[in-house]
C-alpha positions, 0 to 999 in steps of 0.5 A: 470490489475495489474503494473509491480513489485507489490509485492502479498502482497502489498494492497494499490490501488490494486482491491479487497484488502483492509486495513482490508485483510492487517491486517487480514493477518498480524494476520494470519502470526503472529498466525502462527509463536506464534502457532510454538512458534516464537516471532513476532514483528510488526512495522508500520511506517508513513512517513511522507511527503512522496509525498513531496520527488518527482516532482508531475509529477512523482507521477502522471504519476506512478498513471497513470501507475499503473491504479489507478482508477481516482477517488484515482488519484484525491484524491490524486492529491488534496492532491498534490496541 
């Protein structure tokens, strides 16, 4: 099952998508977009304490929501305490 408002092209805990089909899909966009003669930028950013900026119990209970497999929900909640 997937949660509400995840976007088709959001990768991160979703079944059967990995980091790797993220950066091949965003090669594939930006061959495209060359082979049309479009510039492409890309810009990745990595924020940082970004689970430092909401309760704890938010965080899991949207884990828990989102039907994070527990063992992703126990990864990160190690990292949470």
């Amino acid at each position: 099952m997937v949660g509400p408002d995840l976007a088709d092209n959001q990768y991160g805990f979703r079944q059967g998508r990995s980091t790797v089909d993220a950066i091949m899909r965003v090669k594939a966009l930006a061959e495209e977009a060359v082979s049309r003669g479009e510039v492409v930028l890309a810009v990745s950013l990595d924020i940082a304490n970004a689970f430092n900026t909401m309760p704890w119990s938010c965080i899991r209970e949207a884990l828990v929501y989102h039907e994070v497999p527990l063992y992703l929900r126990r990864i990160v909640g190690a990292y949470l305490s």
